[in-house]
C-alpha positions as CSV (number, residue, x, y, z in Angstrom):
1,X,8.8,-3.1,-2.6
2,X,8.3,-4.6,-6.0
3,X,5.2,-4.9,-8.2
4,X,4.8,-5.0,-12.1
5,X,2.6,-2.3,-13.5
6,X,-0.3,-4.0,-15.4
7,X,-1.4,-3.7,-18.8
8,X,-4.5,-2.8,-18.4
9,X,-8.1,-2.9,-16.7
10,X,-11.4,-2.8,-18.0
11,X,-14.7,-2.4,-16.4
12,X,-17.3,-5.3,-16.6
13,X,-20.6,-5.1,-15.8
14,X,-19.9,-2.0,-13.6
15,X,-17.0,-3.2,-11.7
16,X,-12.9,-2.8,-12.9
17,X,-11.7,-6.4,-13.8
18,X,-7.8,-6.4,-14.2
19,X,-7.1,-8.6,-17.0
20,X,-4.0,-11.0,-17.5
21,X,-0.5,-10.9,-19.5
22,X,-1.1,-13.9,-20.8
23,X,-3.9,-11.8,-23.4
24,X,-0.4,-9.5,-24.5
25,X,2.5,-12.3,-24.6
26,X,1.3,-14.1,-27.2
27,X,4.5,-14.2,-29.4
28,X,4.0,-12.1,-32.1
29,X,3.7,-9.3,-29.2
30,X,6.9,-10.7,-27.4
31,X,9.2,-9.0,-29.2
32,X,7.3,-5.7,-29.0
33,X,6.6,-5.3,-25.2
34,X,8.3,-4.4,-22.3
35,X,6.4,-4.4,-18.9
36,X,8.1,-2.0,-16.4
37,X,8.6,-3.4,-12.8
38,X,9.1,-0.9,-10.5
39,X,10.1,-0.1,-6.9
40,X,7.7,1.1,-4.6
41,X,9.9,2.1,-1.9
42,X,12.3,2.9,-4.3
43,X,13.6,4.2,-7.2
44,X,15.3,0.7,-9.2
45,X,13.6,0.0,-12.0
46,X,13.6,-3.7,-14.0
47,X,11.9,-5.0,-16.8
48,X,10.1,-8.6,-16.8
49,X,7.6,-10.1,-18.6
50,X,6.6,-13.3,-16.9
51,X,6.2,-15.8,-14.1
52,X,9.6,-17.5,-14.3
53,X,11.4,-13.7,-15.4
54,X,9.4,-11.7,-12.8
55,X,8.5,-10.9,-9.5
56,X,7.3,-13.8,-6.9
57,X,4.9,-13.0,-3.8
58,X,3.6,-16.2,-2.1
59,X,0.1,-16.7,-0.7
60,X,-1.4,-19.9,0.9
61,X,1.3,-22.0,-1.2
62,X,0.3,-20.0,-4.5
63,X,2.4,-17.7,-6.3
64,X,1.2,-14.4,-7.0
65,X,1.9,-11.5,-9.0
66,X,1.2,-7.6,-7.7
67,X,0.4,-5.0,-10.3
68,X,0.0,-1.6,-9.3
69,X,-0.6,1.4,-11.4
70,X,-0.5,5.1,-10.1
71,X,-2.8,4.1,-6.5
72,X,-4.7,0.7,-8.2
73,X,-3.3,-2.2,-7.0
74,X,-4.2,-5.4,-8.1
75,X,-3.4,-9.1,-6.6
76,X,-3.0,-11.9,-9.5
77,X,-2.4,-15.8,-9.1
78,X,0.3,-16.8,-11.3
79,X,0.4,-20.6,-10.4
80,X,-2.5,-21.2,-8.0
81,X,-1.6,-24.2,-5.2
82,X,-3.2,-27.4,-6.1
83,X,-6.7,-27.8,-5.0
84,X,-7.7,-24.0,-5.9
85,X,-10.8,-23.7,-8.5
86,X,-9.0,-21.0,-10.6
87,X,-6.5,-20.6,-13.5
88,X,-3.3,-18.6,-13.7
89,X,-4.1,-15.1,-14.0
90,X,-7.2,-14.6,-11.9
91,X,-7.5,-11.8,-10.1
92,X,-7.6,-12.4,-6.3
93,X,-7.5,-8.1,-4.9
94,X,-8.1,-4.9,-6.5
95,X,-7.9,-1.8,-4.9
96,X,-6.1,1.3,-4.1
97,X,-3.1,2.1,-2.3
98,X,-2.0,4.9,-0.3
99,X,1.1,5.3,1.4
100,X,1.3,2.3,2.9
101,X,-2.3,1.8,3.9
102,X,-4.2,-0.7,0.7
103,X,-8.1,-1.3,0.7
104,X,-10.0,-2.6,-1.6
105,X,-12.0,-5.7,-3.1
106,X,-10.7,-9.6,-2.5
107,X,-12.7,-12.5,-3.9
108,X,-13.0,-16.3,-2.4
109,X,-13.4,-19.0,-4.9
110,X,-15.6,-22.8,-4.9
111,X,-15.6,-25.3,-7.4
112,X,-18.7,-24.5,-9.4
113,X,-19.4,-21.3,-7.8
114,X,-19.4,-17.7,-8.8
115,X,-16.4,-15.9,-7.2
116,X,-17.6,-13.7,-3.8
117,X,-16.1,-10.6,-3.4
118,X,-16.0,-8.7,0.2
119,X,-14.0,-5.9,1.4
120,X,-10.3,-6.2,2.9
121,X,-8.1,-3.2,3.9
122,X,-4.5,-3.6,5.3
123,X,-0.9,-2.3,5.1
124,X,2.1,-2.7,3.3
125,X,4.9,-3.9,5.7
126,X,8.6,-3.7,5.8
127,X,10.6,-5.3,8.3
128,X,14.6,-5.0,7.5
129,X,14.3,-7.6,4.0
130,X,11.1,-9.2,4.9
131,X,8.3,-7.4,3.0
132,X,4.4,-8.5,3.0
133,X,0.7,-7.2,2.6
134,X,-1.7,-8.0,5.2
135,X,-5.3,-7.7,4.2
136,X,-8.3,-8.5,6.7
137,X,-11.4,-8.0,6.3
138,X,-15.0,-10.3,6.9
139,X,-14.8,-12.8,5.0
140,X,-17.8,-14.4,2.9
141,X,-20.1,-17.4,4.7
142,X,-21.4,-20.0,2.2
143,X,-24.5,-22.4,2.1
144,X,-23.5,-24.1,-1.2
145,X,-22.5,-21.1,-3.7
146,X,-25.0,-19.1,-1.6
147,X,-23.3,-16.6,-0.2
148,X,-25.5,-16.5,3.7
149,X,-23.5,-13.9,5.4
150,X,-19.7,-13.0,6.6
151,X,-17.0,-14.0,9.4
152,X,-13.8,-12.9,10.4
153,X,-13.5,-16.2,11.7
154,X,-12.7,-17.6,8.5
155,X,-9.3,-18.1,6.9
156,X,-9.8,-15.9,4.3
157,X,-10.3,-13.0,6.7
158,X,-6.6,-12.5,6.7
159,X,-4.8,-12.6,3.8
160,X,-0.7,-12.6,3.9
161,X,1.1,-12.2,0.5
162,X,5.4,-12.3,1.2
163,X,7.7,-11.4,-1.2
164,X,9.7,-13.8,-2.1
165,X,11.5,-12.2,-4.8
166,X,12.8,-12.3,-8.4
167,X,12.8,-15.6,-10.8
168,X,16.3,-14.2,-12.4
């Protein structure tokens, strides 16, 4: 299982916020940094920077990029799917993985809207070459940006990342 190990993660208001690459590939840093990619199930390691060079998990039609650090594990759109309300590099999951058992914080997104997080847990599964992450968890309910309560009904109850993997 791949996943590139983050730069870093700050806390915000109380909560951990794992910020982007695109802060530390500006070009002057280029030249200077080498992000580790590492495998989980494994011992292969790789360096790559960037969407394009790196590691490709799918999700809903986006393209995603899994950072994990130590147990935090992070979830981070690198080309969201047309019609999404977000930018590259927003952070979809963070959490903490043990094993292969992952739990943690995953956020829905409106146009206009504050982001509202709710709490997914899941496994990591491997299946001969096919590897995913399956996260479920209730999902938030929405009167406008009002967030009015929580479903596992919805469709972002279960969330299914597949590796799909490297851009080399």
């Amino acid at each position: 299982m791949l996943f590139t190990n983050p730069i870093k993660a700050k806390m915000i208001g109380g909560k951990r916020v794992w910020k982007g690459l695109t802060a530390v590939l500006q070009p002057k840093f280029l030249a200077k940094i080498t992000i580790a990619v590492a495998l989980l199930l494994g011992s292969a390691v790789t360096s790559h920077a960037q969407f394009g060079q790196g590691l490709f998990w799918t999700h809903n039609g986006s393209w995603m990029t899994i950072y994990k650090t130590g147990s935090d594990i992070a979830v981070e759109y690198q080309q969201p799917r047309n019609g999404l309300p977000i930018g590259p590099n927003t952070t979809l999951f963070y959490g903490t993985i043990r094993g292969n058992h992952i739990s943690g914080t995953a956020h829905t997104f409106r146009r206009g809207c504050p982001e509202a997080p709710y709490r997914v847990s899941g496994r990591l599964k491997e299946n001969g070459s096919v590897k995913s992450i399956v996260l479920g968890g209730a999902a938030p309910v929405r009167n406008g940006c009002k967030v009015t309560g929580y479903t596992k009904r919805s469709s972002n109850a279960r969330l299914v990342f597949r590796f799909a993997g490297t851009g080399d």
